[in-house]
N, CA, C and O atoms as a MOPAC input file, in Angstrom:
PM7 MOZYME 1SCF
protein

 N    -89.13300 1    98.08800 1     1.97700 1
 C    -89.53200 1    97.62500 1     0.66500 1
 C    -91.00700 1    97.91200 1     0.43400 1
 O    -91.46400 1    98.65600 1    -0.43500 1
 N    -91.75300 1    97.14400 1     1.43000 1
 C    -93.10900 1    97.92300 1     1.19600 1
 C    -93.64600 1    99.59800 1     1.01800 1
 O    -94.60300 1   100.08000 1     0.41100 1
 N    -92.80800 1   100.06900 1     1.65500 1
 C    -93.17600 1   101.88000 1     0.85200 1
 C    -92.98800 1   101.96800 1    -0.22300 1
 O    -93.92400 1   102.13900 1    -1.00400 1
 N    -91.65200 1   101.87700 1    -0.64900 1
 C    -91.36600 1   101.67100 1    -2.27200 1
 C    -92.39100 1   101.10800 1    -2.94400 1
 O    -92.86900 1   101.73300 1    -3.89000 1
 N    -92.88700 1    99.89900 1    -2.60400 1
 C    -93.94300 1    99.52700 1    -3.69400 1
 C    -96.03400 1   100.21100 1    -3.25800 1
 O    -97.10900 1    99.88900 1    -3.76500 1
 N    -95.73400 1   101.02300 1    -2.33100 1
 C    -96.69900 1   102.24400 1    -2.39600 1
 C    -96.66600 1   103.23500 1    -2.98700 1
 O    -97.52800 1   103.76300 1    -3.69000 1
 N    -95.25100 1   103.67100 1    -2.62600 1
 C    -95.12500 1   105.11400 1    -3.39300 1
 C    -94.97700 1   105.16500 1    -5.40400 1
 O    -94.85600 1   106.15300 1    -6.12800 1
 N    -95.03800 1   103.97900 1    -5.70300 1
 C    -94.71700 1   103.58500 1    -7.22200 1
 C    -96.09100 1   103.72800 1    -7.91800 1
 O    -96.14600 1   103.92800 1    -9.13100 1
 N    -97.05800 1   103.63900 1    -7.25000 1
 C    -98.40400 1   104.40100 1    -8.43800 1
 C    -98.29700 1   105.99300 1    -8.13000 1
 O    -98.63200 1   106.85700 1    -8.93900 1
 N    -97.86600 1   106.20000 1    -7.05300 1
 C    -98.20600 1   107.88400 1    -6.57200 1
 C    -97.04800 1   108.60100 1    -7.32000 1
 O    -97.54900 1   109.52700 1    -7.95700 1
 N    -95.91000 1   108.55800 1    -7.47500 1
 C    -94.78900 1   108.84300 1    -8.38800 1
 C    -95.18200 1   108.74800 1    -9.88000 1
 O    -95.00500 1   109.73100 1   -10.59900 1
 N    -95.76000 1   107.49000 1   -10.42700 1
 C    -95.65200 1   107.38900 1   -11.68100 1
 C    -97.04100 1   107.51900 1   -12.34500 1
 O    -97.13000 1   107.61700 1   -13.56900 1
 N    -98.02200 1   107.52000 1   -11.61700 1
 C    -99.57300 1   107.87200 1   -12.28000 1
 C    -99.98300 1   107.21500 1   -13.28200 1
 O    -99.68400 1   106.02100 1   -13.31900 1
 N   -100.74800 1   107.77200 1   -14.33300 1
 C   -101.14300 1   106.99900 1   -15.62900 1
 C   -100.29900 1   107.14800 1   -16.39100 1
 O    -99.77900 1   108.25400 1   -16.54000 1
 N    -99.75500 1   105.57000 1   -17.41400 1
 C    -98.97300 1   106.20600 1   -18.45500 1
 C    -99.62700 1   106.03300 1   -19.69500 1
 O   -100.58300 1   105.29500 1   -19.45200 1
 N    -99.61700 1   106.38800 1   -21.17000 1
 C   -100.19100 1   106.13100 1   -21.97600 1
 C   -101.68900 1   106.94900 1   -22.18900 1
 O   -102.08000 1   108.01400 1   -21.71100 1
 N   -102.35800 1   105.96300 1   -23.13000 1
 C   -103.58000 1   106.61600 1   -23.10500 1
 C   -104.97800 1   105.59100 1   -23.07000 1
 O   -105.01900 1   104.37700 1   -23.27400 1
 N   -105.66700 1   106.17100 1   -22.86500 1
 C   -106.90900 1   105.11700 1   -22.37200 1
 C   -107.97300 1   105.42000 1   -23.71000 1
 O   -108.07100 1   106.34200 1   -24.52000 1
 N   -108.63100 1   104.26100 1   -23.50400 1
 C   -109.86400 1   103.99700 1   -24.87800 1
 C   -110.14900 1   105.47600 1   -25.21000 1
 O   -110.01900 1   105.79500 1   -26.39100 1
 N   -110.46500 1   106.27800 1   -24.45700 1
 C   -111.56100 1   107.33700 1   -25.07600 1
 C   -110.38600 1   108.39300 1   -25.72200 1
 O   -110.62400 1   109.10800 1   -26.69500 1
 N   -108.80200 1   108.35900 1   -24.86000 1
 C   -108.42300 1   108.75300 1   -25.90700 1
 C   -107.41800 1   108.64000 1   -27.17500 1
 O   -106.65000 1   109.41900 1   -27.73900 1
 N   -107.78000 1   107.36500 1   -27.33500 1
 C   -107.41600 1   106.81000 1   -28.44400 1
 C   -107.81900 1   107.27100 1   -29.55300 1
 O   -107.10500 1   107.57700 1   -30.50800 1
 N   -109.70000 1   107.38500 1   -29.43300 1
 C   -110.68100 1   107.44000 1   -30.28800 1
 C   -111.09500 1   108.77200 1   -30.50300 1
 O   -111.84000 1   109.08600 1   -31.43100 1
 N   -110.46000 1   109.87800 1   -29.35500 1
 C   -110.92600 1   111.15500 1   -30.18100 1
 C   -109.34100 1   111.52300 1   -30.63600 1
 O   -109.23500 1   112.50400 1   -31.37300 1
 N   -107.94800 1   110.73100 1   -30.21300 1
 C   -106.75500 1   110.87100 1   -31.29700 1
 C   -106.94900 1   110.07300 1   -32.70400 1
 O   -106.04700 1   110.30000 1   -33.51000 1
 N   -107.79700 1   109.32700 1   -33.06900 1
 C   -108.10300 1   109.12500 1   -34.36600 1
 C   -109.20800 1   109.57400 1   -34.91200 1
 O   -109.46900 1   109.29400 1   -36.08200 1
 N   -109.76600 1   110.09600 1   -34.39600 1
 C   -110.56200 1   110.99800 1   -35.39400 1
 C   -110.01500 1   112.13900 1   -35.64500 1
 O   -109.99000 1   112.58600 1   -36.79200 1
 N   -109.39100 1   112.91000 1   -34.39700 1
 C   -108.61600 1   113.97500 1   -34.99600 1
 C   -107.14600 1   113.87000 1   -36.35700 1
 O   -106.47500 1   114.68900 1   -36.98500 1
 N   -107.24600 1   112.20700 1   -36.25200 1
 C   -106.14900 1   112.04600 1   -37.04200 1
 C   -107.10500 1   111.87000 1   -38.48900 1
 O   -107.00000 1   112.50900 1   -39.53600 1
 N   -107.69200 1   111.19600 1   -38.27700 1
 C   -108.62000 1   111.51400 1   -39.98100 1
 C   -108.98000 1   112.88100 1   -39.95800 1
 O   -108.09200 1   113.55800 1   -40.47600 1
 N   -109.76600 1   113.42800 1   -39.63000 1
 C   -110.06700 1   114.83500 1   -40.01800 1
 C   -109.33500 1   115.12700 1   -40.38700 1
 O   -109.46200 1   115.64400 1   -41.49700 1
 N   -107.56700 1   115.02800 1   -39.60700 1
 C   -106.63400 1   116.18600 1   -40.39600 1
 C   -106.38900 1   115.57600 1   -41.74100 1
 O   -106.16200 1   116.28200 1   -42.72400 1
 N   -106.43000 1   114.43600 1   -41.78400 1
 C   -106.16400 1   113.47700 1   -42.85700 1
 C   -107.22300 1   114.17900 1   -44.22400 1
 O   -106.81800 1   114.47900 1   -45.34700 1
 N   -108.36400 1   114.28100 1   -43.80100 1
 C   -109.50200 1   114.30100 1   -44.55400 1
 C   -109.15400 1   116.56700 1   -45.24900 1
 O   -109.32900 1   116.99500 1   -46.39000 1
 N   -108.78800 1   117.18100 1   -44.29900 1
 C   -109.03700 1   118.19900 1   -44.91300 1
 C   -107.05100 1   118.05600 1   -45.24200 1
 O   -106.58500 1   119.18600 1   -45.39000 1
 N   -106.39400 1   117.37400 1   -45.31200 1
 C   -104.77000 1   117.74400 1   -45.98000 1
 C   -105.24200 1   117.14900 1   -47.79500 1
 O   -104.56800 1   117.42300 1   -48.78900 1
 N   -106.50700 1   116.33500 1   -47.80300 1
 C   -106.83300 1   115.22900 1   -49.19900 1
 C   -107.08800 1   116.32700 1   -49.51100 1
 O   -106.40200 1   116.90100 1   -50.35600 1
 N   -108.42500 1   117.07600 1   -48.75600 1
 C   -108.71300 1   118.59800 1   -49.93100 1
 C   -107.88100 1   119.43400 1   -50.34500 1
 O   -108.05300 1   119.95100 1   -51.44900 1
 N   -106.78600 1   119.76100 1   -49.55400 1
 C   -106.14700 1   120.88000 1   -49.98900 1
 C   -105.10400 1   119.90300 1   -51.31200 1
 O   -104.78300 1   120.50600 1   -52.33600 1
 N   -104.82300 1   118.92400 1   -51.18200 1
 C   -103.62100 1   118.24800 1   -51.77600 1
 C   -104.27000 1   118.58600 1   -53.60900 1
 O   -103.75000 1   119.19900 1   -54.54100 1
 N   -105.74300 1   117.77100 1   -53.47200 1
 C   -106.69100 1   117.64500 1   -54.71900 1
 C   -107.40600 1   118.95600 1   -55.26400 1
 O   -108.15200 1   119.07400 1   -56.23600 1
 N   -106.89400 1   120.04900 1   -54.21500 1
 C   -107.43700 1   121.19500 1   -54.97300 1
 C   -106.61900 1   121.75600 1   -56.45000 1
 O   -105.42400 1   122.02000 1   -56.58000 1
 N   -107.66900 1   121.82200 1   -57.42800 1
 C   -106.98700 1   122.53400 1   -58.53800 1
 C   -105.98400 1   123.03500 1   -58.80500 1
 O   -105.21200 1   122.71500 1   -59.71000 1
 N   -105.80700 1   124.55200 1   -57.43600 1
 C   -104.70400 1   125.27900 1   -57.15200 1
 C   -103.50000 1   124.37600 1   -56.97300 1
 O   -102.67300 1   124.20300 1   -57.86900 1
 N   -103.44500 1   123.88300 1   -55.93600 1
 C   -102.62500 1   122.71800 1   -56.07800 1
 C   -101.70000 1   122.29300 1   -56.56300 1
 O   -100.49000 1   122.51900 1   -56.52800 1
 N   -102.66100 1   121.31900 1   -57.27100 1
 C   -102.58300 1   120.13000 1   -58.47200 1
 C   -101.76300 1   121.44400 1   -59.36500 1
 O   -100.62600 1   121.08000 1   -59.66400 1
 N   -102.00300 1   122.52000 1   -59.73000 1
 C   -101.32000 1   123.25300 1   -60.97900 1
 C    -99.71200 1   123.52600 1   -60.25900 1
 O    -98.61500 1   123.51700 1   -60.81700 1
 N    -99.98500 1   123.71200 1   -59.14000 1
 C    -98.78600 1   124.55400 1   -58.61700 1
 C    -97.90400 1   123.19900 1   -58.73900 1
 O    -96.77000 1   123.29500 1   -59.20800 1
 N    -98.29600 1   122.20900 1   -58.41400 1
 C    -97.37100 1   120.89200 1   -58.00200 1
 C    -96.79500 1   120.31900 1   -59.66500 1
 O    -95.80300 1   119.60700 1   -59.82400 1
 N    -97.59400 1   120.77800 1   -60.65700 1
 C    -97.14200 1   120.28200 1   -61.98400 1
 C    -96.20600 1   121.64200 1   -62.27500 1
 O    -95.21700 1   121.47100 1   -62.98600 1
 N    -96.33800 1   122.30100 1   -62.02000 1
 C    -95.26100 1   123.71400 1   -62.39100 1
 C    -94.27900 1   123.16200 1   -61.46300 1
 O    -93.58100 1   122.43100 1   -62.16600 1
 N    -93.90100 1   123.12400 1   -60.41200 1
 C    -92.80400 1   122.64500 1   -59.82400 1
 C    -92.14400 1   121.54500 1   -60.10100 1
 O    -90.91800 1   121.48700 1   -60.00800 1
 N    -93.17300 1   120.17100 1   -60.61800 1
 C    -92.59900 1   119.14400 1   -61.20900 1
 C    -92.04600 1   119.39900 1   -62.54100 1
 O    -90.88400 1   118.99300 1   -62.56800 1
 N    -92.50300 1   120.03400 1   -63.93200 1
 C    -91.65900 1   120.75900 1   -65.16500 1
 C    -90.62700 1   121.43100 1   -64.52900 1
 O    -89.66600 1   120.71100 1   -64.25800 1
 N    -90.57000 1   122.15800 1   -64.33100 1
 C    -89.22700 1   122.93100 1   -63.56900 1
 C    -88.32300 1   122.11400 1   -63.02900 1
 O    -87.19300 1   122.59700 1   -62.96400 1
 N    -88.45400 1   121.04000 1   -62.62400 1
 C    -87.56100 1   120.44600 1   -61.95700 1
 C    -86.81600 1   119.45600 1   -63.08500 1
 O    -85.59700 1   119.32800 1   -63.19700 1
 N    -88.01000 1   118.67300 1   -64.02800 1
 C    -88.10700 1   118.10600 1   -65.54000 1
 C    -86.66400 1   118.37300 1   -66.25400 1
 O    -85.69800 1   117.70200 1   -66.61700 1
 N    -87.24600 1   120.31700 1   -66.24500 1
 C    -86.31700 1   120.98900 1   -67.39100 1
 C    -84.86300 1   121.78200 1   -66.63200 1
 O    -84.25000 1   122.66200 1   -67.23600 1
 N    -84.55700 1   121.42100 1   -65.57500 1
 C    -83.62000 1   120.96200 1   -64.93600 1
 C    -82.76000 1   120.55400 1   -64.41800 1
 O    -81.79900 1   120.89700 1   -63.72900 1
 N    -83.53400 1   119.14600 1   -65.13000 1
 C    -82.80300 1   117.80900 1   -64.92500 1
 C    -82.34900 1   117.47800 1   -66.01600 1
 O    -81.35200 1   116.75700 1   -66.06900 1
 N    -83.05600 1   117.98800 1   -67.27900 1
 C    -82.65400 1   117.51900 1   -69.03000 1
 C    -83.22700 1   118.20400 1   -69.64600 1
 O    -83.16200 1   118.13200 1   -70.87400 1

């Protein structure tokens, strides 16, 4: 019994994630966040997404 409960950190290691990378997985999660807002609010966009929404409009009725 006692090996078993030796060999159980050496088998299973770290699971999860630790503070530091928590904090560079949320910043990478805003950034992506932050440049998907630009592309969403770009002009281009915004036109293409109202042409697809009429089209769908005239469509539907």
């Amino acid at each position: 019994m006692q090996m078993a409960v030796r060999r159980w950190p050496r088998l299973h290691g770290d699971r999860g994630m630790s503070t530091a990378e928590y904090a560079v997985g949320t910043i990478a999660a805003a950034a992506f966040a932050g440049l998907l807002f630009k592309i969403v609010t770009s002009p281009q966009v915004k036109e293409l997404l109202l042409q697809i929404i009429e089209k769908a409009l005239k469509l539907a009725g």
